[in-house]
C-alpha positions, 0 to 999 in steps of 0.5 A, spaced: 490 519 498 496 517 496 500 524 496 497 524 503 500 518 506 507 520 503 506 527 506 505 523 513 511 519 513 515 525 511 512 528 517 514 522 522 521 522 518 523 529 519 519 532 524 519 528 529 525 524 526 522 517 528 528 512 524 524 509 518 527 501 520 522 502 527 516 505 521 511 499 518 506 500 512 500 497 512 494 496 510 488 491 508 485 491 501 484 498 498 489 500 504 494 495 501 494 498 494 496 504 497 501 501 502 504 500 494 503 506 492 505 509 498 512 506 498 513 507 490 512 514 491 517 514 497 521 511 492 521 516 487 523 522 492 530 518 495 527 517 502 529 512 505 524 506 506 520 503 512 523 497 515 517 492 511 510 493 508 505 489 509 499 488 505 493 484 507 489 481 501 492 487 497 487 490 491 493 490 486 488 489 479 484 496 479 482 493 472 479 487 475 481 483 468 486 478 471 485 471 469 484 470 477 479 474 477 475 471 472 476 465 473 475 465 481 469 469 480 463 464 482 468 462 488 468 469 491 463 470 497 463 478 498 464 481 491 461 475 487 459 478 480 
């Protein structure tokens, strides 16, 4: 997914030459983590970057071991475990 949306954001860039300062990443949960992911990869190939990130309640602890987690989880109303 992630070289997916890289792929895509290279195509708007160079193909269709949208300037990056007008391109806003974005993306809810899973979505955020790849909103990331995303932009470390654009990162890594010297593109230049988008004018912001956005990430809503981002899924950035993939091994669900975080201190928060395991304190909050009695707290939490959707995934409770």
């Amino acid at each position: 997914a992630m070289e997916d949306c890289t792929d895509a954001y290279k195509y708007v860039i160079n193909d269709l030459q949208i300037n990056p300062d007008d391109i806003i990443i974005m993306g809810d949960s899973a979505g955020g983590h790849l909103s990331f992911s995303t932009t470390l990869q654009i990162i890594e190939e010297n593109l230049p970057l988008p004018k912001m990130i956005i990430a809503f309640s981002p899924w950035t602890d993939l091994t669900i071991s975080l201190d928060s987690h395991i304190n909050n989880q009695n707290l939490e109303a959707i995934l409770g475990f």
